[in-house]
KOLMARVO-299279 format. One line per field, with one value per residue: residue in one letter; x, y, z of N, C-alpha, C in turn. Coordinates in steps of 0.1 Angstrom, whole numbers, plus 2048, in hexadecimal, padded with zeros to 3 digits. Example, Ala and Ser with C-alpha at 12.3 -4.5 7.8 and 13.67 -1.06 7.14 Angstrom:
REM residues 2
aa: (A/S);
nX: (884/880);
nY: (7C7/7EA);
nZ: (84E/847);
caX: (87B/889);
caY: (7D3/7F5);
caZ: (84E/847);
cX: (884/881);
cY: (7DF/800);
cZ: (84E/84F);
REM end
This chain:
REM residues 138
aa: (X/X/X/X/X/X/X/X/X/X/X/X/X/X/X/X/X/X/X/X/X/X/X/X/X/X/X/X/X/X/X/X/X/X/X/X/X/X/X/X/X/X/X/X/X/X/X/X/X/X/X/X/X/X/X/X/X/X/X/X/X/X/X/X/X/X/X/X/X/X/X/X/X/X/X/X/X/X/X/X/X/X/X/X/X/X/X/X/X/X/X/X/X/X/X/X/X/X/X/X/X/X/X/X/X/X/X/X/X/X/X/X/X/X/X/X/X/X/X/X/X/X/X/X/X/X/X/X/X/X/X/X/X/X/X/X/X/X);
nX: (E77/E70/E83/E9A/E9F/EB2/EB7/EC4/EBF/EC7/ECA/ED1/ED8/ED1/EDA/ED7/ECE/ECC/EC2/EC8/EB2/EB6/EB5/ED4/EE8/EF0/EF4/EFD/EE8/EDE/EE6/ED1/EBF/EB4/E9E/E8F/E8C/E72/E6B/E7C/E7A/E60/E63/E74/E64/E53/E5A/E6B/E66/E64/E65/E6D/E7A/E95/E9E/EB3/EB9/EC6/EDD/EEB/F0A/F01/EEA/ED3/EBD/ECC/ECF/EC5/EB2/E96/E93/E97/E82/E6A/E6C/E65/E4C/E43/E48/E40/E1F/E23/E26/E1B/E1D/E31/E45/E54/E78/E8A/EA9/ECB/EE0/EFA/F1C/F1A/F22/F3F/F4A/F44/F53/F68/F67/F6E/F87/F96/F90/FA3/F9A/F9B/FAB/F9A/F85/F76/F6E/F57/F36/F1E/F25/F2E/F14/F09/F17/F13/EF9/EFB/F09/EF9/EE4/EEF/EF7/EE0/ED0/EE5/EE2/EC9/ECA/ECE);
nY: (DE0/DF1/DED/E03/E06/E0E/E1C/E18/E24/E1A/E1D/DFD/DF3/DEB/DF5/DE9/DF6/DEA/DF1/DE4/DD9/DEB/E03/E0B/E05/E05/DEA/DDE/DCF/DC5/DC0/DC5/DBE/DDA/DD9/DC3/DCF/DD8/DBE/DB0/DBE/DB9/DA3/DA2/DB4/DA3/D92/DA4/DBF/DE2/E00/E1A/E25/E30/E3F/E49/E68/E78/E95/EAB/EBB/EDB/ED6/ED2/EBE/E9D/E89/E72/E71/E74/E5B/E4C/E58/E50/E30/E38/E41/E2B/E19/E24/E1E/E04/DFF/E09/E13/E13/E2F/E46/E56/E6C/E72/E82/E76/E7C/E77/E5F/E47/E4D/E4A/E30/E23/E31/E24/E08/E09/E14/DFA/DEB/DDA/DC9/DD1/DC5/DBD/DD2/DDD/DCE/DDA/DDA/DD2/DEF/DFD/DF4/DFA/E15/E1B/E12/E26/E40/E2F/E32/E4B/E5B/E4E/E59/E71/E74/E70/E86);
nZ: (566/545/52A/514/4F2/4D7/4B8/498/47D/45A/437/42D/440/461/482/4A5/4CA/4ED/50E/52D/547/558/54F/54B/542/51D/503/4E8/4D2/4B8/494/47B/45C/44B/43C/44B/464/473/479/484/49C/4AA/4AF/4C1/4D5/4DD/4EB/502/519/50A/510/503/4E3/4D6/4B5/49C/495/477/46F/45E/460/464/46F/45D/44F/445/428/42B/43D/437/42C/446/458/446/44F/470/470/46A/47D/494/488/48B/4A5/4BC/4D6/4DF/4ED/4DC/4D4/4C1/4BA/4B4/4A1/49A/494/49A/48B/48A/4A3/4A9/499/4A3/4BA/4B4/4AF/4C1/4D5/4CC/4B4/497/478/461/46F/477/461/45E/457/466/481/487/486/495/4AC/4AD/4B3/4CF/4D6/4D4/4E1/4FC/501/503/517/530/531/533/54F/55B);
caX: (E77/E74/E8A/E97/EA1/EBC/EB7/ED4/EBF/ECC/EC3/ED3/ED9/EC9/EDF/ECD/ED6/EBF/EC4/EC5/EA6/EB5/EBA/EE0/EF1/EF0/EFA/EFA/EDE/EE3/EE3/EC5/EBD/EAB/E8E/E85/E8B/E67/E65/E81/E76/E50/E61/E77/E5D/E49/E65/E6F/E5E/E69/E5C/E73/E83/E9C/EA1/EC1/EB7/ED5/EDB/EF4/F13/EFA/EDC/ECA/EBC/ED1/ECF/EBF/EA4/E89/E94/E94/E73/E61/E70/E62/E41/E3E/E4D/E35/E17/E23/E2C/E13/E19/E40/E4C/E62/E7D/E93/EBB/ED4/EEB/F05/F27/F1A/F2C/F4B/F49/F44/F60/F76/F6B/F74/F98/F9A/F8E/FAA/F94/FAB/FA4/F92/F76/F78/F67/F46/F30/F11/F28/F2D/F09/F02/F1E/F0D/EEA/EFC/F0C/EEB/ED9/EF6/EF2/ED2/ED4/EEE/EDA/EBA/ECD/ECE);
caY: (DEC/DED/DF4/E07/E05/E14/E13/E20/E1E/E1B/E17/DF1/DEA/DF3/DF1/DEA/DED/DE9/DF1/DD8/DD6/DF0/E0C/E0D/E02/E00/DE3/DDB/DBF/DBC/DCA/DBC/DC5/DE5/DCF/DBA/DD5/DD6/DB5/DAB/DC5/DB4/D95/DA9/DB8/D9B/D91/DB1/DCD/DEC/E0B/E28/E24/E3A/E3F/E55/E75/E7E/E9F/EB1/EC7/EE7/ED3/ED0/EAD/E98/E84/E65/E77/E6D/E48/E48/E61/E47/E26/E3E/E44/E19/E11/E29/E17/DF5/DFF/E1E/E10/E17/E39/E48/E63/E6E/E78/E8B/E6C/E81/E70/E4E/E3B/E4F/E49/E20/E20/E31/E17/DFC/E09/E10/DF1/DE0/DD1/DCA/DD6/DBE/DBE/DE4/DDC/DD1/DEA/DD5/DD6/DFC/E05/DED/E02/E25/E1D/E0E/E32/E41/E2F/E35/E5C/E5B/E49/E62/E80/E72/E6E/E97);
caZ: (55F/53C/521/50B/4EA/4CA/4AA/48E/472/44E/42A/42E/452/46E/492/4B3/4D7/4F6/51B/535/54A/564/544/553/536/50C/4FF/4DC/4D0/4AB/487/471/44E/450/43C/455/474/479/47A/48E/4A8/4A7/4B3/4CF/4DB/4E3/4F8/50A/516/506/513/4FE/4DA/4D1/4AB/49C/48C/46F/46B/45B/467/465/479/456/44E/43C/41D/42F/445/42D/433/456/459/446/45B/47D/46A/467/488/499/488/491/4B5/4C1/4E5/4E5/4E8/4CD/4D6/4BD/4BE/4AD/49C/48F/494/4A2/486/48D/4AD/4AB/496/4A8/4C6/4B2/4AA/4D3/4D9/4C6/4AC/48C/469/45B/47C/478/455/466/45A/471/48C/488/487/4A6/4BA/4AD/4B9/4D6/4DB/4D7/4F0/509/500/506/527/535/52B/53B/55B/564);
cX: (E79/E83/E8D/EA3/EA8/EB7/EBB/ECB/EC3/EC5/EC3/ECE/ED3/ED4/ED7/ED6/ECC/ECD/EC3/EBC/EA4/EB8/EC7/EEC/EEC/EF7/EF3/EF0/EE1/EE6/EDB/EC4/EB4/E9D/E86/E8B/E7C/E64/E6D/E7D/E63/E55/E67/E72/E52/E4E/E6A/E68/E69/E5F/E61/E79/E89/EA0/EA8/EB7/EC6/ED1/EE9/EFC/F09/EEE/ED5/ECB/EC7/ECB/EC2/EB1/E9A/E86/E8F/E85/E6D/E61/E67/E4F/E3C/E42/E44/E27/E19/E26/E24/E16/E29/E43/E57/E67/E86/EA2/EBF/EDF/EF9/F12/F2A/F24/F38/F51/F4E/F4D/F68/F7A/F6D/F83/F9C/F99/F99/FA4/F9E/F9E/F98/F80/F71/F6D/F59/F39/F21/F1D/F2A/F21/F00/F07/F15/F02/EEF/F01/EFE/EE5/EE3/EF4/EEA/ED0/ED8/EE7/ECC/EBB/ECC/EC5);
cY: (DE9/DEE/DFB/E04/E11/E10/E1C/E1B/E22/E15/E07/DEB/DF5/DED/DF4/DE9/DF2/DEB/DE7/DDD/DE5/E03/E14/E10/DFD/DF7/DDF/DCB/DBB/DC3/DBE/DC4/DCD/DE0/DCD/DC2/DD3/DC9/DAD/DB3/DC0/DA6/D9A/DAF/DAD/D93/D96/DBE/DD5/DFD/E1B/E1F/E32/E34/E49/E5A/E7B/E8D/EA1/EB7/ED0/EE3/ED3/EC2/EAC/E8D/E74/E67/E70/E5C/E43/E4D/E54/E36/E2E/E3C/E34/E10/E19/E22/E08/DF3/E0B/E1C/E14/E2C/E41/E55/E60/E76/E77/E7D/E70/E7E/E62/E46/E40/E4F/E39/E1F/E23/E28/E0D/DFB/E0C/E03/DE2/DD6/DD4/DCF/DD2/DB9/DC9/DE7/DDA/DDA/DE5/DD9/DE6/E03/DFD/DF7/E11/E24/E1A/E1C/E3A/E42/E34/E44/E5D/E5B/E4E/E70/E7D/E71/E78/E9B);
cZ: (550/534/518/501/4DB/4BD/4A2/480/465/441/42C/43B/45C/47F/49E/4BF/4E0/504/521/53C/555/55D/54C/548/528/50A/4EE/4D7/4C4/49E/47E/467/44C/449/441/460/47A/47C/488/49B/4AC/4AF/4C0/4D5/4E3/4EC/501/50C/513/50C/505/4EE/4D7/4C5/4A5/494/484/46F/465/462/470/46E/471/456/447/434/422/439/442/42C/440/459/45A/44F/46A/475/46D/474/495/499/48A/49F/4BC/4D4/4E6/4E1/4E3/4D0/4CB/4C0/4B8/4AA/498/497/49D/49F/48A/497/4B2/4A7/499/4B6/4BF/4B2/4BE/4D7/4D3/4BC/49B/47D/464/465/47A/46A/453/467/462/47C/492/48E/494/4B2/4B5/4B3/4CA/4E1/4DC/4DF/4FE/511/50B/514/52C/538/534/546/564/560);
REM end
């Protein structure tokens, strides 16, 4: 079965996390420099099938865009034309990061880990895809 795939993207960093084979469980893959996303995803794809990407949609409190929409839009716009064979669902991001970070401070990770802003936006897509996963179950 294929897989599928997270992506938390950001002006800087981009956080990734992939299903295992049996779309059971999220697990975090990595955070890449939102630069080279397309590129690092060009090389994981030629290693893994992917059937689905999920990519966060920000919005605001009120459900208007927010501030970074225009960012992401265009990343979806260029990850479409370099991928027309993967299907692209979008989802509501809003309190990913606040979310990863408060699994890091559960998870007993100390200040200075806690500071990790790649490992943040690895656990938010990682939340994400889990969403995701859960939701597509019923």
């Amino acid at each position: 079965m294929p897989r599928i795939l997270a992506i938390d993207y950001g002006q800087k960093r981009t956080g990734i996390a992939v299903t295992d084979e049996f779309q059971i469980i999220a697990s975090g893959l990595t955070t890449v420099a939102s630069a080279t996303a397309i590129a690092f995803l060009k090389e994981y794809f030629s290693k893994e099938k992917v059937e689905t990407v999920i990519i966060g949609e920000p919005k605001q409190m009120n459900g208007e865009p927010s501030e970074s929409t225009e960012t992401i839009e265009k990343f979806v716009i260029q990850f479409k034309n370099n991928f027309p064979q993967v299907k692209v669902e979008r989802v509501d991001e809003r309190f990913t990061s606040k979310m990863a970070f408060q699994t890091m401070i559960d998870s007993g990770l100390k200040k200075k880990q806690r500071q990790n802003k790649a490992l943040i936006d690895e656990i938010a897509a990682t939340i994400m895809l889990q969403d995701y996963i859960n939701r597509k179950k019923f």
